[in-house]
C-alpha positions in Angstrom: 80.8 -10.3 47.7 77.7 -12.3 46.5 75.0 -9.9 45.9 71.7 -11.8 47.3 68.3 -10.6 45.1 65.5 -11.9 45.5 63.7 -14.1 48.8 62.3 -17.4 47.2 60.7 -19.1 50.1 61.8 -21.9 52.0 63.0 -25.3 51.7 59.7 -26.9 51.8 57.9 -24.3 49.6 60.6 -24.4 46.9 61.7 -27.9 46.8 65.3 -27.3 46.8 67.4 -30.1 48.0 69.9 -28.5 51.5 73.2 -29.6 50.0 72.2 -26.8 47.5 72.2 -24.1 50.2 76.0 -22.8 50.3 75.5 -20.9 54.1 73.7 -19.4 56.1 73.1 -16.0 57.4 72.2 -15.7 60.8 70.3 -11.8 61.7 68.4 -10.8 64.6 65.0 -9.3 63.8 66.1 -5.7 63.6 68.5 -6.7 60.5 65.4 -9.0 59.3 63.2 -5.9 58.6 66.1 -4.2 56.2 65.8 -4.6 52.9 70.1 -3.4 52.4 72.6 -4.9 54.4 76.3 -5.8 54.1 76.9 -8.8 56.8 79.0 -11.8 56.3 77.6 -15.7 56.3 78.3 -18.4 58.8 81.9 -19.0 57.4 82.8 -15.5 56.8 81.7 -14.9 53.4 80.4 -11.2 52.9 76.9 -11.1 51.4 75.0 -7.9 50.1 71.0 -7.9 50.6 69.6 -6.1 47.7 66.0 -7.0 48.6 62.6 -4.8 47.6 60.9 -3.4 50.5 58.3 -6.4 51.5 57.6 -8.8 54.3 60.5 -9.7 57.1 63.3 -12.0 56.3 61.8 -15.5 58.1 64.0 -18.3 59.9 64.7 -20.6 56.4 64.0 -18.2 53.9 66.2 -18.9 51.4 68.1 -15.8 48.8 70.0 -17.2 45.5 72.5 -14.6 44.5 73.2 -13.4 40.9 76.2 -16.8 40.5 73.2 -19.1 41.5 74.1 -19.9 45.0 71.6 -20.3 47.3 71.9 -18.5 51.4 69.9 -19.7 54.1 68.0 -16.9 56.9 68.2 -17.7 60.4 66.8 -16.2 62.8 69.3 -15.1 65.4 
């Protein structure tokens, strides 16, 4: 399971390049609010949000995990 952290901004704000992005999460606003979740990405991986209470998950925010990889929010 790759334990997601931290929210970093989006592509634009952080200048990370999309073939560094390894999926995306797709959650409906009501999972967006929650700062602790267990769902799975696009292709199935399962993904922990460990996030500090703060502002909603946006469409393209962007979470790297503790092993560096990089998931993508959409908004679902």
């Amino acid at each position: 399971m790759l334990e997601l952290i931290e929210r970093i901004g989006d592509v634009k704000s952080t200048g990370i390049d999309t073939s560094e992005i390894l999926d995306n999460l797709i959650l409906p606003y009501e999972l967006r609010i929650r700062g602790r979740l267990r769902p799975t990405t696009d292709t199935n991986v399962a993904v922990g949000l460990f996030l500090a209470p703060g502002p909603v998950l946006r469409d393209g925010d962007l979470l790297p995990a503790r092993t560096g990889q990089t998931v993508r929010i959409r908004a679902g």
